[in-house]
C-alpha positions as CSV (number, residue, x, y, z in Angstrom):
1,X,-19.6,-52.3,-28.4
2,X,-17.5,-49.5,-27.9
3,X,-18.1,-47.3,-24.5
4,X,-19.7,-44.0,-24.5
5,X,-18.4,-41.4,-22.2
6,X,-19.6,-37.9,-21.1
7,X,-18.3,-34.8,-23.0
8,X,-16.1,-33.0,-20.5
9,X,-15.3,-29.4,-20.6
10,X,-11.7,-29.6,-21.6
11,X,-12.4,-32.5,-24.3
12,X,-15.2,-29.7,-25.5
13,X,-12.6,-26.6,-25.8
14,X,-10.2,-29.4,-27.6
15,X,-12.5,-29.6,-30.2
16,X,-13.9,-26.4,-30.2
17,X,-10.2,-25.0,-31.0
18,X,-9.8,-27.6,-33.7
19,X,-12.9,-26.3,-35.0
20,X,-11.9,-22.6,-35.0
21,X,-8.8,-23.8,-36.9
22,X,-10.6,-25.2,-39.3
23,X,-13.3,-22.4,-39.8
24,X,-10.0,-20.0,-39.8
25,X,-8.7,-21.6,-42.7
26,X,-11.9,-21.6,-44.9
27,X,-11.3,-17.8,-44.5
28,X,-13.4,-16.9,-41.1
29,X,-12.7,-15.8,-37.7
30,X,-13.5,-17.6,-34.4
31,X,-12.7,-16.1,-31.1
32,X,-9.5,-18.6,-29.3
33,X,-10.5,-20.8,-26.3
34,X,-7.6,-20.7,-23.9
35,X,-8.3,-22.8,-20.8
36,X,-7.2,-22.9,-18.0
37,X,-4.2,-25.5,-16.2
38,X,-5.8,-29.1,-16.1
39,X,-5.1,-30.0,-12.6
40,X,-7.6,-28.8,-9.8
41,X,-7.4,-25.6,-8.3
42,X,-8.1,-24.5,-4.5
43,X,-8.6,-21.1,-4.0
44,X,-8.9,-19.6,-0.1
45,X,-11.6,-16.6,0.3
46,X,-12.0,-14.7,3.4
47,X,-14.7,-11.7,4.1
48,X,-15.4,-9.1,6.4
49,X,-19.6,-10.7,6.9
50,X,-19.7,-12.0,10.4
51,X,-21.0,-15.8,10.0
52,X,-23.9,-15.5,11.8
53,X,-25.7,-12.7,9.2
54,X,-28.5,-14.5,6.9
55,X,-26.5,-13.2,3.6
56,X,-23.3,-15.4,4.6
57,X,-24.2,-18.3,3.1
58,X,-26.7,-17.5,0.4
59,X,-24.0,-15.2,-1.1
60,X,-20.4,-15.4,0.0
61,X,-20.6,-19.6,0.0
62,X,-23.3,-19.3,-2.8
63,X,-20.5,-17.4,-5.2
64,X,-18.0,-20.5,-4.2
65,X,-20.6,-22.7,-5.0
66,X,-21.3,-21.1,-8.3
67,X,-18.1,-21.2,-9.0
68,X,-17.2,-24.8,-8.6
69,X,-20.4,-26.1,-10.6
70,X,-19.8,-23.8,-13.0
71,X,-16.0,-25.7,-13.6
72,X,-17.2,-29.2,-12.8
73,X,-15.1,-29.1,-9.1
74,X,-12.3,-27.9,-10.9
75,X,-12.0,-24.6,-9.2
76,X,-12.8,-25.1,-5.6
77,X,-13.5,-21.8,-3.1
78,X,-12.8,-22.0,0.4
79,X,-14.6,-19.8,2.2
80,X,-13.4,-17.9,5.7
81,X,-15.0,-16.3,8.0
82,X,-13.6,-12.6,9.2
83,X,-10.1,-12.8,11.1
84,X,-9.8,-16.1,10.4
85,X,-6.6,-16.3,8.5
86,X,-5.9,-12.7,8.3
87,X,-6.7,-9.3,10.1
88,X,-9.8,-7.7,7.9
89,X,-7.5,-4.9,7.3
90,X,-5.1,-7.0,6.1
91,X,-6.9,-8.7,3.6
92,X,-5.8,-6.4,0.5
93,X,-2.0,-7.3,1.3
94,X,-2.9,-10.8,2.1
95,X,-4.0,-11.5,-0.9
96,X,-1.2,-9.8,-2.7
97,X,1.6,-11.9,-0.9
98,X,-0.8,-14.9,-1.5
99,X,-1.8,-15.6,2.3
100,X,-5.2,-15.7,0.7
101,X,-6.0,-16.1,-3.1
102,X,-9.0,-13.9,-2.8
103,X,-12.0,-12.0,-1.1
104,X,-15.3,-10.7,-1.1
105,X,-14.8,-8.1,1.3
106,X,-15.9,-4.0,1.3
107,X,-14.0,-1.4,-0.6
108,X,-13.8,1.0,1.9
109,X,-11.0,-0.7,4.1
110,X,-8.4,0.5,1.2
111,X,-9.4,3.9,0.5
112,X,-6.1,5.1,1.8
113,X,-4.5,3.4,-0.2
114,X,-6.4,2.8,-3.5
115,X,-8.7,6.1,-3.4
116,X,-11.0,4.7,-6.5
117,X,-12.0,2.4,-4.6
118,X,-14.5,5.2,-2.9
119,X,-16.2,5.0,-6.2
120,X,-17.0,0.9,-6.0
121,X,-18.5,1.6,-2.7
122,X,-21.3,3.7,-3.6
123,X,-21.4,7.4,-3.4
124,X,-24.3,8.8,-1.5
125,X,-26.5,10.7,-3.7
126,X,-25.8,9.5,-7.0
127,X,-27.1,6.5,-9.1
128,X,-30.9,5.8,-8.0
129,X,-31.1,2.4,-9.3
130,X,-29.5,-0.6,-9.7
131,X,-29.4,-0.4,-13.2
132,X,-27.5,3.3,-12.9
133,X,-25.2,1.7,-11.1
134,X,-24.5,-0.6,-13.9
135,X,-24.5,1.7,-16.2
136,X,-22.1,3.7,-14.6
137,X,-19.5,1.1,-13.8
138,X,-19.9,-1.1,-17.0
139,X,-21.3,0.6,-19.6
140,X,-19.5,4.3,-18.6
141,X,-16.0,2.3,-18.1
142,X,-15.7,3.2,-14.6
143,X,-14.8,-0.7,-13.8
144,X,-12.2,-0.6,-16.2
145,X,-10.4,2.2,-14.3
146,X,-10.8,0.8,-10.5
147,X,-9.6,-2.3,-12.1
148,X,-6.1,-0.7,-13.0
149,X,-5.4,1.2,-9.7
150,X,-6.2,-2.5,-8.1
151,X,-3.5,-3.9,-10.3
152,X,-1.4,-1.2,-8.8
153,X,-1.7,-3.5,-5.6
154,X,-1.2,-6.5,-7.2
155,X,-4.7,-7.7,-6.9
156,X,-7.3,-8.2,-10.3
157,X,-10.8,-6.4,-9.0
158,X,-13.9,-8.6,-10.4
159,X,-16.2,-6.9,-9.3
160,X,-19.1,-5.4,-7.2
161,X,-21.7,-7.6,-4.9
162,X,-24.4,-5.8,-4.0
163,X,-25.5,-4.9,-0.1
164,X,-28.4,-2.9,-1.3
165,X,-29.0,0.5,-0.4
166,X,-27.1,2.4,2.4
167,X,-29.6,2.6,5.5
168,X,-29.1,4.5,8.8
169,X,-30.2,3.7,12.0
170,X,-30.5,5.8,14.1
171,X,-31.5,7.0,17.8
172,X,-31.7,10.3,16.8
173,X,-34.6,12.0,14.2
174,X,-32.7,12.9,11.2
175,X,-35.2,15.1,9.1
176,X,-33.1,18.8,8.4
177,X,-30.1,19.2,8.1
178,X,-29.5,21.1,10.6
179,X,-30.1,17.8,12.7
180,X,-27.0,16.2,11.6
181,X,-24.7,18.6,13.4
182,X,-23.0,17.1,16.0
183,X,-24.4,13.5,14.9
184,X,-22.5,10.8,15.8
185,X,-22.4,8.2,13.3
186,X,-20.5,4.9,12.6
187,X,-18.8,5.4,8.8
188,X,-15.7,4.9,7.3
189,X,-14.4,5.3,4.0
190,X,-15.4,7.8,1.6
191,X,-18.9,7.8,3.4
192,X,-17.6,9.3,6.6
193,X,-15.8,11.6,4.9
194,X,-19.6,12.9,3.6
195,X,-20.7,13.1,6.5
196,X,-18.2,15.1,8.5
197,X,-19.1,17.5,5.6
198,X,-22.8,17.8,6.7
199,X,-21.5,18.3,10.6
200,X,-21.9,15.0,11.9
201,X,-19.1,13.1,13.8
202,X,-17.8,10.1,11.9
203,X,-16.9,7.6,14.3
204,X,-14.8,4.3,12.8
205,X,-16.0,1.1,15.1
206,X,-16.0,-2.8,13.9
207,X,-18.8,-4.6,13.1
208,X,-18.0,-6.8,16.6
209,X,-18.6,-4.0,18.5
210,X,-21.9,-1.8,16.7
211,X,-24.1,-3.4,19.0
212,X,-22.6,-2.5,22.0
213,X,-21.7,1.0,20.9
214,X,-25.2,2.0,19.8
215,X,-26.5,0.3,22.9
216,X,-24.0,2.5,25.5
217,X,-24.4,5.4,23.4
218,X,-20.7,5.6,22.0
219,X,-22.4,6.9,18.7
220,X,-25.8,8.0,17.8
221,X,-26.4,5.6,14.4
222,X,-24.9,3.9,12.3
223,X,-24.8,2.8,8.8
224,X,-24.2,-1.5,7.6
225,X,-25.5,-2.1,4.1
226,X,-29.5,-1.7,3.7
227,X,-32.1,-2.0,6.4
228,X,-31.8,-6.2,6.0
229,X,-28.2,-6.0,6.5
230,X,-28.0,-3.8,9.9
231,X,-30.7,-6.1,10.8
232,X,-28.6,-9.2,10.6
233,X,-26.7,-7.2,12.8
234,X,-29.6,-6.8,15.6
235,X,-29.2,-3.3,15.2
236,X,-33.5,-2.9,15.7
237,X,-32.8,-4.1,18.7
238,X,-31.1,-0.9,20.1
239,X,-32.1,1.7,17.5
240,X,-35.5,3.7,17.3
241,X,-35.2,4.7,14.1
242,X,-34.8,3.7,10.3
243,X,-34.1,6.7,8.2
244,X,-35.0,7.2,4.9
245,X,-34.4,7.7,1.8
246,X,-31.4,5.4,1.8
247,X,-28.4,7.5,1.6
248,X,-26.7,5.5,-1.7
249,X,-29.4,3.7,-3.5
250,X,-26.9,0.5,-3.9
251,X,-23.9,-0.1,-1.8
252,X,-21.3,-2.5,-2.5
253,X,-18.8,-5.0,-1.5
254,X,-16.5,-6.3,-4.0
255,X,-14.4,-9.6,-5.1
256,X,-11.0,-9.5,-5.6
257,X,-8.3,-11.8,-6.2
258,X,-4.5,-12.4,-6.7
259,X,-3.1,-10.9,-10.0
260,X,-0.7,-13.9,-9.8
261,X,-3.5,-16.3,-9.5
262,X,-5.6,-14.5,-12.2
263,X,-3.2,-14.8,-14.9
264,X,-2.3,-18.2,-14.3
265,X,-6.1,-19.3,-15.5
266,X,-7.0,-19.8,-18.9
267,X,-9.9,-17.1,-20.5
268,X,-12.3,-19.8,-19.3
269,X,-12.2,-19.8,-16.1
270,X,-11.6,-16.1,-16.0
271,X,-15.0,-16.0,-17.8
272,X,-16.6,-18.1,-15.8
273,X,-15.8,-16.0,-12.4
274,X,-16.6,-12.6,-13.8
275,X,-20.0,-14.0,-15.4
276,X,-20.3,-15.7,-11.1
277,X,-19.5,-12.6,-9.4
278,X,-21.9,-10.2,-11.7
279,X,-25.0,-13.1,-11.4
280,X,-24.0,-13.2,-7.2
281,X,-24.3,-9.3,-7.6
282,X,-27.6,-8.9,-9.2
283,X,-29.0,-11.8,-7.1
284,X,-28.4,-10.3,-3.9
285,X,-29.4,-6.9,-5.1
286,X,-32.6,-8.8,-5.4
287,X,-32.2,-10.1,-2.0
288,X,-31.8,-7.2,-0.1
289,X,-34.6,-5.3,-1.7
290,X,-37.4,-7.8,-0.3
291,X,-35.7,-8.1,3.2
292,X,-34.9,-4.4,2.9
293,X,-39.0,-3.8,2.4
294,X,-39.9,-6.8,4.9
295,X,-37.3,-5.1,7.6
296,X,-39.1,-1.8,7.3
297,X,-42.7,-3.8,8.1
298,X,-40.8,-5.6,10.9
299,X,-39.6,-2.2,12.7
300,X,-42.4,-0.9,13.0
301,X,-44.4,-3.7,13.8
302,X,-42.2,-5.8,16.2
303,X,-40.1,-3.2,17.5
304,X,-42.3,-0.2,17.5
305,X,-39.6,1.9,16.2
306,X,-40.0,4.7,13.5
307,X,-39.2,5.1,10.2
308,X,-38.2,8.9,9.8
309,X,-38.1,10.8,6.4
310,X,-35.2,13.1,5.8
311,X,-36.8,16.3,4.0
312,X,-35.3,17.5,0.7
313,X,-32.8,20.0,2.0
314,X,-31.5,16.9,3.7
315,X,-31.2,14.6,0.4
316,X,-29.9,17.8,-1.6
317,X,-27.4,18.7,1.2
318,X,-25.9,14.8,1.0
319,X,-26.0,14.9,-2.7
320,X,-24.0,18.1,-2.8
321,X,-21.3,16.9,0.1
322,X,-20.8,13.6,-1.7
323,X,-19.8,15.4,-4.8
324,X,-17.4,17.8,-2.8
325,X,-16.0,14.3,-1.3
326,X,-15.5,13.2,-4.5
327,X,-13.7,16.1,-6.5
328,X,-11.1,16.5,-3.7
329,X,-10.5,12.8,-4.1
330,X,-10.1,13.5,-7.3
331,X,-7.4,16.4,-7.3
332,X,-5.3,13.6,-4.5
333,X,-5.2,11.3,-7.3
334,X,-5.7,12.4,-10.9
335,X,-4.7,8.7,-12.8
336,X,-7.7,6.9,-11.1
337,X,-10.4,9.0,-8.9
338,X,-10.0,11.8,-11.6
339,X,-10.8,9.7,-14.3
340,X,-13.9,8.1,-12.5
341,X,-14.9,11.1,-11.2
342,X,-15.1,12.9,-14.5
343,X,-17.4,9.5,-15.4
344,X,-19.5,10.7,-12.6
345,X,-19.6,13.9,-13.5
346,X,-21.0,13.3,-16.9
347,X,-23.3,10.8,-15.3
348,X,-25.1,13.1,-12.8
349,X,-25.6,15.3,-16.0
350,X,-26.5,12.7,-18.3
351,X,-29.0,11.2,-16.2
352,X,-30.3,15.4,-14.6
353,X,-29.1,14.7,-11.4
354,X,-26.9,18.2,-11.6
């Protein structure tokens, strides 16, 4: 009796390229199956999420996870926590030189040097929805651009992971505009840059040291994904109020990794990553919108703070800043922010936003 074994996933793309020989010669086309080096392959992540946050594990350990079932254990993650093998900042360069192989980190640390990467973030006051968003970045081609000034750096951008919306807390009312003068906010990136615009004083403070900040009153608010996120932050805890609506519908980290390490896999595993990062992405999307709506209860409720309605001027006034921010980015640099701004341009009319 002769033994039966399991179909593996390299004994599969064996046959399924023998296959598309033979279909080839009988005159049809079949897409070819590269795949990746047989050996195992360890990759080291690191991220910016201190490990305490409830999204750590359901998301930054859930894409590892996703990852290795996906290739049987033959691509293993290693997930870090911030600062553990390099600086935060650090982490574009790290992966470059290979310190780390990748990262699910937020796009805002390189705006200096990679300006595009403004436009993975999430500008304030332009898609609405999650599926905008995706429409923008996918269907638009926007991705494809921010993915060639990464390669610049020597780094392949996957893609985004959704933090939900961009929520401020605050312990000052934010309702006209004219209450933003002189508002002292932690921001960085491209968002601070908005709101220096709108009179506010952009102040750039690590997530170690938000609490303590908003607490002493070294800034007035502050902004850390959606309502859920600053939450796993404790930022109820020394904040009155929540203000709404959020100032970018969808906000967003990102997953890089080593071009070096990218082109060494085969189209399979490349596959299998992009298809883990984009199913992480919309899953947490989903995740922060129900602790995003829970939070909101909670304030209230448990902390008896407020949750404060910016009036339309207000939402118009960011909406207009944001796309000041973003044409000045893109006169600095034409080959990438110019091309994805002129995407957003003709998405904010496609979809009546201008």
């Amino acid at each position: 009796m002769k033994n039966t074994k399991t179909i593996n996933r390299r004994a599969f793309l064996t046959k399924g390229s023998a296959a598309a020989v033979t279909v080839a010669a009988a005159g049809l086309s079949a897409p070819a199956v590269i795949a990746s080096p047989k050996k195992k392959i360890k990759w080291k992540f690191q991220t910016h999420w201190p490990t305490g946050n409830w999204y750590y594990d359901p998301i930054f350990n859930g894409l590892a996870r996703r990852i290795q079932e996906a290739t049987n254990g033959e691509l293993a993650i290693e997930t870090h926590q911030p600062n553990s093998i390099i600086s935060t900042g650090d982490v574009l360069r790290g992966v470059r030189r290979g310190t780390l192989d990748g990262a699910l980190i937020y796009p805002a640390y390189w705006v200096g040097d990679i300006p595009v990467a403004g436009h993975l973030t999430g500008n304030f006051g332009t898609w609405d929805s999650i599926e905008e968003m995706q429409f923008f970045l996918h269907d638009m081609g926007a991705l494809k651009v921010i993915r060639e000034a990464y390669a610049t750096r020597g780094v392949y951008q996957v893609g985004p992971v959704s933090n939900g919306g961009t929520a401020l807390y605050s312990n000052k009312r934010l309702e006209t505009p004219k209450d933003f003068e002189g508002f002292k906010v932690r921001s960085n990136g491209t968002s601070a840059q908005v709101f220096e615009k709108m009179g506010a004083a952009p102040v750039s403070i690590s997530g170690g040291e938000l609490y303590q900040a908003l607490q002493t009153g070294v800034v007035d608010g502050a902004h850390w994904g959606g309502v859920s996120a600053g939450w796993g932050m404790n930022l109820q805890e020394v904040t009155k109020y929540i203000i709404q609506p959020n100032l970018a519908s969808h906000q967003n980290s990102e997953v890089f990794v080593s071009l070096k390490a990218w082109e060494k896999l085969g189209t399979d595993f490349k596959k299998v990553i992009e298809d883990a990062v984009l199913a992480t992405h919309l899953e947490a999307a989903g995740m922060f919108m129900v602790r995003d709506l829970q939070r909101m209860q909670d304030f209230q409720t448990e902390h008896k703070g407020e949750i404060v309605q910016m009036n339309e001027d207000s939402v118009a006034m960011i909406r207009s800043k944001s796309l000041e921010v973003i044409d000045e980015i893109s006169k600095r640099d034409p080959d990438y922010s110019g091309r994805v701004g002129s995407i957003l341009r003709d998405f904010m009319k496609l979809t009546g936003k201008v």
